[in-house]
C-alpha positions as CSV (number, residue, x, y, z in Angstrom):
1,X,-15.3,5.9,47.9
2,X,-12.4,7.8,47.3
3,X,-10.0,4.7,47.2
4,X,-12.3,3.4,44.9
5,X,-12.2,5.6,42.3
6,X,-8.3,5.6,42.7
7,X,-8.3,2.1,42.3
8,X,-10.4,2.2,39.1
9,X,-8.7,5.0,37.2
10,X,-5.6,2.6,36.4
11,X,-8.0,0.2,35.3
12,X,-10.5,2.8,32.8
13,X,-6.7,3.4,31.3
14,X,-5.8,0.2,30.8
15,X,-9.1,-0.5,28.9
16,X,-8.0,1.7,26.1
17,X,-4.2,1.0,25.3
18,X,-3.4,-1.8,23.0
19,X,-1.5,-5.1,24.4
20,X,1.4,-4.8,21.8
21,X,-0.6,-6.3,18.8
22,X,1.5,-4.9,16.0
23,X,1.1,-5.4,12.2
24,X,4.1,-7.6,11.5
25,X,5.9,-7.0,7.0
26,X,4.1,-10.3,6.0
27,X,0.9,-9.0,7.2
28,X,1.0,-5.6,5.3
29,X,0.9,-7.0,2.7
30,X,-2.7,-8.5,3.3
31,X,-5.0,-6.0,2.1
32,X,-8.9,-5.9,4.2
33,X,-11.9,-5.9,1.2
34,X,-14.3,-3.9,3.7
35,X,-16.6,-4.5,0.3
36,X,-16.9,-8.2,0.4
37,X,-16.3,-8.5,-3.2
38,X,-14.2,-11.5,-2.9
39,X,-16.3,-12.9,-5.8
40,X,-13.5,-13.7,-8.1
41,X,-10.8,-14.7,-5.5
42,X,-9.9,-18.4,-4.5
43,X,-11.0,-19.0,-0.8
44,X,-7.9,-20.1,1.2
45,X,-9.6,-20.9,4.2
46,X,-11.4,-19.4,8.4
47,X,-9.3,-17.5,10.4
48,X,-11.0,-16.5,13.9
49,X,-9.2,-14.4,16.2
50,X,-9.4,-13.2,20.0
51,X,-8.2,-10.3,22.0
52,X,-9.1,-9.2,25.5
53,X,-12.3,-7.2,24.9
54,X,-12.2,-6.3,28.6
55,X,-10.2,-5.6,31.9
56,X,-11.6,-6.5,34.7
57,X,-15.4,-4.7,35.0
58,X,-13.9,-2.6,32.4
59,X,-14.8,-2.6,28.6
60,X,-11.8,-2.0,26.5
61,X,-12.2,0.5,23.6
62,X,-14.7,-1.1,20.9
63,X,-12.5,0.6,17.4
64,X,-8.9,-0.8,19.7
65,X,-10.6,-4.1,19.9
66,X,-11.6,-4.3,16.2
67,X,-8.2,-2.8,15.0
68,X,-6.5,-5.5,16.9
69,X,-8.5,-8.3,15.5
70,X,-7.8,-6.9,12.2
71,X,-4.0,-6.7,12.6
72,X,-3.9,-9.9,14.0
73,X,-6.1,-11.5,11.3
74,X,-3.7,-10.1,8.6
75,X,-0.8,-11.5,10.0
76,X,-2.4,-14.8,10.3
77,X,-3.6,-14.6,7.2
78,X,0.0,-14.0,5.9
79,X,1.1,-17.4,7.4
80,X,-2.1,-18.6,4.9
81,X,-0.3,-16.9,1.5
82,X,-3.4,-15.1,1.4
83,X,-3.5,-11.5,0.1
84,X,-6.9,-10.6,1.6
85,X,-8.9,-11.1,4.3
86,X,-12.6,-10.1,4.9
87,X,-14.6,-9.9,8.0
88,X,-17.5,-12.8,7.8
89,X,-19.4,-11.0,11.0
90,X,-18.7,-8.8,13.9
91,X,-16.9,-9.1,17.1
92,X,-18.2,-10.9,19.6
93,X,-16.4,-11.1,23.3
94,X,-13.4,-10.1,21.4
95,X,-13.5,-13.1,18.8
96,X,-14.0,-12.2,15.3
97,X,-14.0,-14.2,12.1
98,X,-12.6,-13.6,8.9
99,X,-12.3,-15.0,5.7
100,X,-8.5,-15.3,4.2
101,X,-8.7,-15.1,0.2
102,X,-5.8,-15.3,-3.1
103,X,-7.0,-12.5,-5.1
104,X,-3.9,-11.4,-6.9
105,X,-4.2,-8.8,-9.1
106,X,-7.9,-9.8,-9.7
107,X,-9.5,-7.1,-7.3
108,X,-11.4,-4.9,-8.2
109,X,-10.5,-1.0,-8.3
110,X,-12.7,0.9,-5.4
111,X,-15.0,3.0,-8.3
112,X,-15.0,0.4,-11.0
113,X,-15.2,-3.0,-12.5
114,X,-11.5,-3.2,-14.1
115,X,-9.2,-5.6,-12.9
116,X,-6.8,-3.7,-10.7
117,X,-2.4,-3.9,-11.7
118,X,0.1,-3.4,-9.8
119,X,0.7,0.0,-11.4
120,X,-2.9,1.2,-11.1
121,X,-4.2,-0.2,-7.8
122,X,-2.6,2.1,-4.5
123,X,-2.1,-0.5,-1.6
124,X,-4.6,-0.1,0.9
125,X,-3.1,0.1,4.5
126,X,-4.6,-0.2,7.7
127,X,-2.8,1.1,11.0
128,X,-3.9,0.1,14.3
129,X,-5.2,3.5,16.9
130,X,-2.8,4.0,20.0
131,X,-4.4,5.2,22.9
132,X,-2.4,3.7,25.5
């Protein structure tokens, strides 16, 4: 029993780190619209990425395996020329898909219905959680 559980800490630890998924410059600059209001952007295309949503009998952390997905839908959004992504469901076994959109400056400010500028609109940055 004991050998067991030594066996299976590694493992539980494991579950929680992230596997090196970092936000590359082109992708920070690919803003998420957790909103959805994408109404007036020009639909660039379906991205659907995958990570390892578990190790072994293990389940990996559920908000590290969405921040990954995120990351690494921004930086493949990048390779798009999009400037925003949204999620079009929730993660299943570690695949999620997401939307990747040309909004320009056409978004929408977060408590109004102004087109946002480049002097008025604060970027929107998303960092992925280390736990590993």
């Amino acid at each position: 029993m004991r050998k067991t559980l030594l066996l299976l800490i590694p493992v539980a630890l494991l579950g929680a780190c992230s596997w090196g998924i970092k936000l590359d410059d082109a992708g920070k600059a690919v803003h998420t619209a957790w909103n959805g209001d994408v109404a007036t952007c020009h639909d660039l295309g379906k991205i659907t990425v995958s990570v390892m949503d578990r190790v072994g009998p293990v389940d990996r952390n559920n908000i590290t395996v969405r921040d990954e997905l995120e990351v690494m839908a921004r930086n493949e959004a990048a390779t798009m020329h999009a400037d925003t992504i949204k999620p079009l469901g929730e993660p299943v076994d570690g695949s999620q898909a997401w939307g990747a959109y040309q909004c320009g400056n056409k978004l929408k400010t977060p408590g109004g219905s102004a087109p946002a500028t480049a002097a008025s609109a604060a970027p929107t940055q998303t960092f992925p959680i280390h736990n590993g």
